[in-house]
C-alpha positions in Angstrom: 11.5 4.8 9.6 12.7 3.5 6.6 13.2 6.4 3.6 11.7 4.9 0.7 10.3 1.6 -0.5 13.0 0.6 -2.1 14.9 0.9 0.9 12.3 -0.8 3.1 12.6 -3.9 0.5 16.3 -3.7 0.4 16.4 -4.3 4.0 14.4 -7.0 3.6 16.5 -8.6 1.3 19.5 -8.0 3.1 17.9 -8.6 6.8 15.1 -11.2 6.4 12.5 -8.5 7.3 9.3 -9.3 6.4 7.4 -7.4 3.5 4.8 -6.6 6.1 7.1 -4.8 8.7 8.9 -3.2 5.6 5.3 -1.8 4.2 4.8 -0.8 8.1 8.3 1.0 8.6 7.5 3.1 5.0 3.7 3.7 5.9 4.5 4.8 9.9 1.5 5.9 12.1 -1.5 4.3 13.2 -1.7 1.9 10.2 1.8 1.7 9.8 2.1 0.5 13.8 -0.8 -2.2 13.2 0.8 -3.7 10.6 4.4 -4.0 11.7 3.1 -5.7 15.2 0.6 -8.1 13.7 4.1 -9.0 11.4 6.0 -8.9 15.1 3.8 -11.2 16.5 3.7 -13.6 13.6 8.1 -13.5 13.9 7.5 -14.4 17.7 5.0 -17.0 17.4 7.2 -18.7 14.4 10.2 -18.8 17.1 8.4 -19.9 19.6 7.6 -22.8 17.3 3.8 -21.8 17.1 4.7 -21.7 12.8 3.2 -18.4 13.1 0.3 -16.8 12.2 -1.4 -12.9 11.5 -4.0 -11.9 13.0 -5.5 -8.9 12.3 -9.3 -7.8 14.4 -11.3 -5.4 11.7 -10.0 -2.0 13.1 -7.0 -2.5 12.4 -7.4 -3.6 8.5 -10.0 -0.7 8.5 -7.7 1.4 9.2 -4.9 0.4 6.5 -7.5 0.3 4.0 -8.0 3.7 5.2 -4.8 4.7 4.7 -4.1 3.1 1.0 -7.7 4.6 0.0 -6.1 8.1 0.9 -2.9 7.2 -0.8 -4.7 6.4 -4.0 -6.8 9.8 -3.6 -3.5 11.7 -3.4 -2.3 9.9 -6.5 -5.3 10.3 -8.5 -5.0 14.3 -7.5 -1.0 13.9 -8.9 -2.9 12.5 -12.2 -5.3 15.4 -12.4 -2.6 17.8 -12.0 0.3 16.3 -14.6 -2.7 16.5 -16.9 -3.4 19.8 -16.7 0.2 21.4 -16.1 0.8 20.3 -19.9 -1.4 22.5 -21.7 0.4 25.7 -20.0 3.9 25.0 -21.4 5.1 26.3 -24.3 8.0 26.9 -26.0 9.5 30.4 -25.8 10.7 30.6 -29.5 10.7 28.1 -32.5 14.0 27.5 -32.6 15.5 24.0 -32.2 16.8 24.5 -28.8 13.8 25.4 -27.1 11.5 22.4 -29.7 14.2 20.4 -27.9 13.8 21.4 -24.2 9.7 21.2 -24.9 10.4 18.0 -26.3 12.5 16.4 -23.6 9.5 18.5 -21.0 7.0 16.5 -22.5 9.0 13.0 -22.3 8.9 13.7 -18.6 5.4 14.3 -17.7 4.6 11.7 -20.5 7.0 8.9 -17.9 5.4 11.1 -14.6 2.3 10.2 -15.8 3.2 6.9 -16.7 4.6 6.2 -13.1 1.9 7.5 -11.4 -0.6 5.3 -13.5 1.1 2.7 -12.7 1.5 3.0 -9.1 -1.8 4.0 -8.6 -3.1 0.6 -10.1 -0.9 -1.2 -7.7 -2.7 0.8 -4.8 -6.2 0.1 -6.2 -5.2 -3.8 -6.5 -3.8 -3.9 -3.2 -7.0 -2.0 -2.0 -8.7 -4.6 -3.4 -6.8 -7.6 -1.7 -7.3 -5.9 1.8 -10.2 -5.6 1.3 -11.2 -9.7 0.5 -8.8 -10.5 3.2 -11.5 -8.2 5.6 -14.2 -9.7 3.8 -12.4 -13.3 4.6 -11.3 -12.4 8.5 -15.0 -11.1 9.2 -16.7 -14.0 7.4 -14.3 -16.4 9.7 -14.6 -14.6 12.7 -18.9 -15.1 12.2 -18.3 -18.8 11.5 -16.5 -19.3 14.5 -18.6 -17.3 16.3 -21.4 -19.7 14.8 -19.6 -22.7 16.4 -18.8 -21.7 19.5 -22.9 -20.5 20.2 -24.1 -24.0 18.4 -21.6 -25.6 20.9 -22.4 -24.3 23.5 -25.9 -24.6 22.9 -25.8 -28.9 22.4 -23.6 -29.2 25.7 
C-alpha cells in the first residue's frame, strides 16, 4: 500500500499507473479494492485491444462515496478542533521570545487550517463528481434496461 498520495502519484508518474489504482493503493479496503480492479480490468481490456472501459455496478460507487463522505467528516472534525485549540494558547511571558514562538504557533494553525480547508474542498468536489458519475451509471443502466424490455417486447 502505497504511503501517501504523493507517493501513490509519483509512482504513477514514474510507472504509468493509473490515477485510479493510485487513489485505490492510498485508500486500501473495501473501496480501495473496488476501485483498483475496476482500474485492473480497464488495463486488461485496453491490452487485449478492447480500448478499455470502467465499469463500475452501484455498490461499489456506493461504497467509495461512502468512504470520501467519511473522509470529509473526519476533516471537517480536524477543522473544528484547529479552531478551537487556538483560543487556549497563550504566551507564558511578554517578552519577545515567547511573542515570537506565539507568533510562529499561530502561522501554523493559521497554514493547518488553511490545508485542511483546502483539502476538504477537494473531497466535497470529488464527492460531488462521484456522485453525478452514480447518477450517470444508474440513469444508463435504466435506459438500457428500457431497450432491452422494448426489444424484446417488438420481436
Amino acid at each position: 500500500m502505497a504511503e501517501s498520495w504523493f507517493d501513490a502519484l509519483a509512482d504513477e508518474a514514474a510507472n504509468g499507473v493509473s490515477a485510479t489504482a493510485a487513489v485505490g493503493a492510498v485508500l486500501g479496503g473495501a473501496a480501495g479494492a473496488a476501485v483498483a480492479g475496476a482500474s485492473v480490468a480497464a488495463r486488461m481490456a485496453d491490452a487485449a485491444g478492447g480500448g478499455g472501459s470502467w465499469s463500475f455496478d452501484k455498490d461499489e460507487i456506493d461504497a467509495v462515496i461512502k468512504d470520501w463522505k467519511a473522509l470529509a467528516e473526519e476533516l471537517e472534525e480536524d477543522r473544528q478542533i484547529f479552531s478551537s485549540s487556538q483560543q487556549f494558547f497563550y504566551p507564558p511571558s511578554n517578552d519577545h521570545p515567547s511573542s515570537a514562538f506565539m507568533n510562529s504557533l499561530n502561522d501554523g494553525f493559521l497554514a493547518l487550517e488553511q490545508s485542511n480547508k483546502s483539502m476538504r474542498d477537494y473531497v466535497l468536489g470529488f464527492i460531488e463528481r462521484l456522485e453525478r458519475a452514480k447518477r450517470s451509471i444508474v440513469s444508463s443502466d435504466g435506459d438500457s434496461a428500457g431497450s432491452f424490455g422494448r426489444g424484446a417486447s417488438n420481436a
